[in-house]
N, C-alpha and C positions, 0 to 999 in steps of 0.2 A: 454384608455389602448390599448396596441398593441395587434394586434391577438395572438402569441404565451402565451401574461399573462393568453390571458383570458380561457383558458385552463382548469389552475388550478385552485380547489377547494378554495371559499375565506370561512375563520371562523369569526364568528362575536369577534369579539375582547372582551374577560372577562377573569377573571385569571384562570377562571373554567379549560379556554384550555389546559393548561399548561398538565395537568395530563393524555388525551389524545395523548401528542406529542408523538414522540419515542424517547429514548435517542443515537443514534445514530447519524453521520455525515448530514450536510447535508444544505440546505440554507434558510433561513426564507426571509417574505415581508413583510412590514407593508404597509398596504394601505388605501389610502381613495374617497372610491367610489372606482372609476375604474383608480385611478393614484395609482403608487407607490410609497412611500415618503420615504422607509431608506430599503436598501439590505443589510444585512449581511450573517457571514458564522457562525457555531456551530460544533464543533467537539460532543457535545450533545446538539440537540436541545430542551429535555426538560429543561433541566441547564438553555441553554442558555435565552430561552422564558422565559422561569422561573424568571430570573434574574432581567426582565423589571416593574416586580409587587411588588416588594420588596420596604420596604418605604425608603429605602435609593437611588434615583438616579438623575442624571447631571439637571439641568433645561430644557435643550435643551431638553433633552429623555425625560422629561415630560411634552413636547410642542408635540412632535412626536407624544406621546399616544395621549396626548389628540385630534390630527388631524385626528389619524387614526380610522377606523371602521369595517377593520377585518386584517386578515394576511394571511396568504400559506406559504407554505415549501414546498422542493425539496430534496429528498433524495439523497445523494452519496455514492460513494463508498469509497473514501482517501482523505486524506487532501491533496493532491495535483489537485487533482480535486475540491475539494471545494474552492480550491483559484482560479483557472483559473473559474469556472465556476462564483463564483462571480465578477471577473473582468469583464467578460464577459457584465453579467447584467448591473453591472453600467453602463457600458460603456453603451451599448444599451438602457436603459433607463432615464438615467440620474436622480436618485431619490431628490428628495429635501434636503435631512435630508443628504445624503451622500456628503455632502459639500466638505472634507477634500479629495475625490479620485477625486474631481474635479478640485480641488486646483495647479495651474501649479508651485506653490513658492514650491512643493514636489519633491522626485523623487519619483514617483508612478509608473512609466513605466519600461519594459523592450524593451530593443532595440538589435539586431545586427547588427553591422557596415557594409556596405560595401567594403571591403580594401582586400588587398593582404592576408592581416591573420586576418578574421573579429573578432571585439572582444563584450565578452558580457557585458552589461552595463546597468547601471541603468540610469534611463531618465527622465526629465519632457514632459509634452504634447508639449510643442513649438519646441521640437525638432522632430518632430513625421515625417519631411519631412528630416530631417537632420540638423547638426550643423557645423558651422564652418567649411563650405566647403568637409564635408565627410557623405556622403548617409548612407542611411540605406537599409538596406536589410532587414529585420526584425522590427515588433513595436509591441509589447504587454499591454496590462493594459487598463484602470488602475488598480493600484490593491490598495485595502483602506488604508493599512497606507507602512511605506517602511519593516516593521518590515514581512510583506509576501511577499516582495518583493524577499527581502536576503531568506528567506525560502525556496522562488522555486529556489533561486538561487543556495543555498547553496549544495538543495538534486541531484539538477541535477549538478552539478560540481563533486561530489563523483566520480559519475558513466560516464562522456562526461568533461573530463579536458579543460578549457578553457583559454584565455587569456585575463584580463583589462587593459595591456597596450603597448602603441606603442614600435614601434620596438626598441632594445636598441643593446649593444652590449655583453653585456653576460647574459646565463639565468637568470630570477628572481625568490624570493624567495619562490612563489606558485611553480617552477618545483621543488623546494628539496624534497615537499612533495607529488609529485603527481597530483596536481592540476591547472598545467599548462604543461600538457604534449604529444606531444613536446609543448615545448616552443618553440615561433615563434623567440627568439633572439639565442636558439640552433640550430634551425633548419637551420638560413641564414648562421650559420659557416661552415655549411656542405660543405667539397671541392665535396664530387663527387656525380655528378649531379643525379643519378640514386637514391642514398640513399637519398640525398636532397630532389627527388619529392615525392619517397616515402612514407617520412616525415611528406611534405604538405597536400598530401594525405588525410593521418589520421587524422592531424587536422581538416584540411576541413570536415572529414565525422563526427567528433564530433561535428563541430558547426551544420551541418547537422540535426544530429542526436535531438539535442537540439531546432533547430527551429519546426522540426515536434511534439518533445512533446510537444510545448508551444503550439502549433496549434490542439494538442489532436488527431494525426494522428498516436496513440500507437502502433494502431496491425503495421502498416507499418514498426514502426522500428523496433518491436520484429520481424516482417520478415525478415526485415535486414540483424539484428543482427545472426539469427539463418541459413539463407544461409552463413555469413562469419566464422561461428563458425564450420558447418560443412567443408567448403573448405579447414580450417585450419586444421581440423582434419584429412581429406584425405590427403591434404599434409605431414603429420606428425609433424605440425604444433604446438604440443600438450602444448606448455605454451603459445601462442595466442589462441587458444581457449578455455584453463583455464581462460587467462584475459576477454574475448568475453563473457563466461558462468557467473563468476563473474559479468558484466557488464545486464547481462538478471537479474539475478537473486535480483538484487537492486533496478532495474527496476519496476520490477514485485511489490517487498515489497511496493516500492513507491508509486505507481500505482492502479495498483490493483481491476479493469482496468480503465484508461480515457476512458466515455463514450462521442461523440461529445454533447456537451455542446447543442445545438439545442433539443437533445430528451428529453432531460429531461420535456424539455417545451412541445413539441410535446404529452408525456407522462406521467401525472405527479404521474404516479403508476410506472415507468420504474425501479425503484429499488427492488421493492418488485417482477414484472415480470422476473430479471435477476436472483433474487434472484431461483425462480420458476424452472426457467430453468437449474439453477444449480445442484440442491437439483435430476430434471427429465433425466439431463445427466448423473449425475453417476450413478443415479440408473439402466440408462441402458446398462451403461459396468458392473457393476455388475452383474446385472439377471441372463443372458447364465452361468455364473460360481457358483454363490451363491445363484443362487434361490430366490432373496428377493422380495419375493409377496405387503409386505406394504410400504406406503412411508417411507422414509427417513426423519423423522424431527426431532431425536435427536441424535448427534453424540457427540463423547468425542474423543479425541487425548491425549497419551500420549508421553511424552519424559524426556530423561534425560540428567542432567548435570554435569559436574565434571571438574577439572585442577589436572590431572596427580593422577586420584583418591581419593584426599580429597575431603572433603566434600561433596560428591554424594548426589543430591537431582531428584525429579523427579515432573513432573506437570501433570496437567489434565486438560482441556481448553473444554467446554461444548459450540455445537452451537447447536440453536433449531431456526428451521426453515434457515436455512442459514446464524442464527447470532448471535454473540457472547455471552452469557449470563453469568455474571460474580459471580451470586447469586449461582453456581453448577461449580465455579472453587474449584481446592483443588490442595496444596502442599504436596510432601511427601519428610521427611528426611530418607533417605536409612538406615539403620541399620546395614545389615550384613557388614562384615569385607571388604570382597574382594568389595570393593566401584566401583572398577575402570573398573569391568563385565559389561557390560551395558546388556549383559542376564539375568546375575544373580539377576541384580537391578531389572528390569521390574519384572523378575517372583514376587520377593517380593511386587513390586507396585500393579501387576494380583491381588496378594493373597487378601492386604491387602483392593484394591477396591470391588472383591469379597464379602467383611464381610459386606460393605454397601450397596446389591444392592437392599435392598429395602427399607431401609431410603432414600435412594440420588436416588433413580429411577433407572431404568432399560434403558438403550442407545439403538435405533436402530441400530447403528454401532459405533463401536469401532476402530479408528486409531493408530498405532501406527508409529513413526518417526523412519524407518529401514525396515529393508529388511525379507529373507526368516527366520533367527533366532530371529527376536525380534515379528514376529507373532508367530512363534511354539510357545514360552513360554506362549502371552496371549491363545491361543488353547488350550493351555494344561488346563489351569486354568477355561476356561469360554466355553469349548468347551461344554457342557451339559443343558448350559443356552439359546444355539437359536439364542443366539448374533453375526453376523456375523462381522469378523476377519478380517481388511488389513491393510496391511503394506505401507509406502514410501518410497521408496529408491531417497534419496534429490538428489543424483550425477546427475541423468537419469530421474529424476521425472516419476517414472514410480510404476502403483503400485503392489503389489502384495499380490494375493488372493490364502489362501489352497483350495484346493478342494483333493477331496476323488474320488482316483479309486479304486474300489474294496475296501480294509482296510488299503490302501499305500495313506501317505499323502504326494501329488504332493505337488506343485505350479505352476500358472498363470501368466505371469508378463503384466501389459498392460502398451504400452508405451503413456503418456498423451501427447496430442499435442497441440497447442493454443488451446482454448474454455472455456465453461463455467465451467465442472466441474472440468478443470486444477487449473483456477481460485480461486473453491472452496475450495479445496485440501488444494493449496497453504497456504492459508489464513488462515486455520484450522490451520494447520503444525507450518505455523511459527508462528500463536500464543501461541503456546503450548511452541515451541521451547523458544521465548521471557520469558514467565509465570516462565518457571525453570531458563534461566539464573538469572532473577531476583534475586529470592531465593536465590540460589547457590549466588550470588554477594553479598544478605544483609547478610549472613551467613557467607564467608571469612571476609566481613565487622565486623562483631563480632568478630570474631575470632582475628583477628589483634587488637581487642581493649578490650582482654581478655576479653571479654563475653560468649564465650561458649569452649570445649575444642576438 
């Protein structure tokens, strides 16, 4: 085995382990002795572990077991990470079982061309120096089947517009919708040279931008990104750095964050340590203002949903310890009239979480998605219970805490800047955020199909 495997903790291989794993992201090993023989990825790795002990599986997967004699996992943080980091693996160790990511009759690679307007593509290995007379600049993978290939491709095109194909002579149909933009065949009609390089420019700095997250060089482009967002905004710039801020903010969802693929080996606790660090950074922009003496290990977020006031619903998203726990989510259908209050909603959300706080437990800290109005409301409600009270304001990620001078209730606002507990935040937020749209979405869904009124 190589120095970096040998790291991690190996488990003797029985079904017993299964119940020990976490259900969280993250990458499993089947090994025998000290080789590797099959790398996979798990969006839950007890699922997934789980899955291999069932009497129903491939012959191959019950050639594998029977080879192997213990496993390891590697925790992450996003599915985007957990596809580069097992491309990574295989590539570096070449497992037995993982045949099909070795296989060059695939495209399992990601490559960027070398050319006037590089474009992004999918590749087999033989093309890894170049094809058909056009370099590459860029070679990624392998990754196991092409079905994560298009995945990484897919999330980072959203957000860094790319081009797959050579130059033509009028746009194609990826620029009608955004995802070839500029287009390298609009770009070359440009008469004047000034707007033309301009052009190039931007594309150039999205393909840019895309080789360094394949490469897991995230904080780089979130620095990037966030020095061209504010220059735009000193310029007055102010719908390039709406697009720029949009552009972070997809990023981040995506992400969340790329840790370099090395530490995890280096470390094979590093998720549960980042976790740590999270959970001890906010707690100390908090302290100075809210005084929170005990740790931080259960937090709830709330938010609301609505389209132009129907159907107002609201969510509640439960992390302990830094992670999600879905057994202490709860939906709430708003009742009073005026739906479309997002103060008025929460107070009734305040009240009605209130009635359970000690069946559903009691939270170290309470989030709410909003600013200086949609804390006063839970304050008002829970201010006698100890629970300390912050808001988010999503525009500025910045959060904000009441505090009390004298009997006049201020506010705090702290502006988050890269780190861990931005991180935290983040991920809290928009899980709450996602939980209500949901709702709100299967509830119009009824509604359109005459099920509810």
């Amino acid at each position: 085995m190589l120095p970096l495997l040998t790291k991690l903790d190996q488990i003797p291989l029985d079904k017993s382990i299964v119940k020990n794993l976490p259900i969280g992201a993250g990458i499993y090993i089947f090994l025998q002795k000290d080789i590797a023989l099959y790398i996979g990825k798990a969006k839950n790795l007890k699922n997934r572990v789980g899955s291999y002990f069932t009497s129903v599986i491939e012959l191959k997967t019950k050639r594998m077991l029977g080879e192997s004699s213990s496993m390891s996992f590697i925790r992450v943080n996003s599915e985007l990470e957990s596809l580069l980091l097992e491309a990574f693996l295989i590539r570096k160790y070449q497992p037995k079982y993982n045949s099909q990511a070795k296989d060059d009759k695939h495209p399992l690679y990601i490559k960027i061309t070398k050319e006037k307007y590089p474009r992004v593509l999918t590749a087999r290995k033989a093309e890894e120096s170049g094809h058909k007379g056009i370099k590459n600049l860029a070679f990624f993978g392998p990754f196991p089947s092409s079905k994560n290939v298009y995945s990484v491709l897919k999330m980072l095109r959203r957000i860094f517009p790319y081009s797959e194909h050579k130059l033509g002579k009028r746009g194609c149909l990826y620029s009608q919708i955004g995802l070839c933009s500029p287009c390298p065949n609009e770009i070359e009609k440009i008469k004047d040279i000034v707007t033309k390089k301009a052009s190039r420019d931007k594309y150039i700095e999205n393909i840019k931008m895309i080789k360094l997250v394949l490469s897991s060089r995230i904080s780089k482009v979130m620095k990037n990104l966030e020095k061209r967002m504010r220059n735009a905004a000193n310029e007055e710039k102010f719908e390039k750095a709406t697009r720029i801020r949009r552009q972070i903010e997809r990023l981040i969802y995506i992400t969340q964050p790329i840790i370099p693929k090395e530490d995890f080996l280096k470390n094979p606790n590093l998720y549960d340590d980042i976790r740590e660090k999270e959970i001890q950074e906010l707690r100390s922009l908090l302290y100075p203002h809210l005084g929170i003496t005990k740790k931080i290990l259960r937090v709830e977020c709330f938010d609301i949903a609505h389209l132009a006031g129907s159907l107002p619903t609201a969510s509640m998203v439960t992390f302990i310890k830094g992670e999600a726990d879905k057994n202490f989510y709860r939906h709430f259908r708003i009742r009073q009239v005026k739906g479309s209050d997002d103060i008025s909603s929460l107070k009734e959300v305040a009240q009605r979480r209130m009635k359970y706080l000690k069946t559903w437990g009691k939270p170290d800290l309470i989030m709410v998605d909003g600013g200086k109005g949609q804390v006063a409301v839970f304050l008002e409600v829970f201010g006698k219970t100890g629970i300390p009270i912050v808001g988010l304001a999503k525009r500025t990620e910045t959060l904000v805490l009441p505090v009390y001078q004298a009997t006049i209730l201020k506010f705090v606002q702290i502006r988050l800047g890269q780190g861990a507990a931005l991180h935290l935040v983040q991920r809290i937020r928009n899980e709450a955020h996602r939980f209500a749209r949901r709702y709100h979405h299967h509830l119009i869904k009824s509604q359109l199909m005459g099920n509810i009124s």
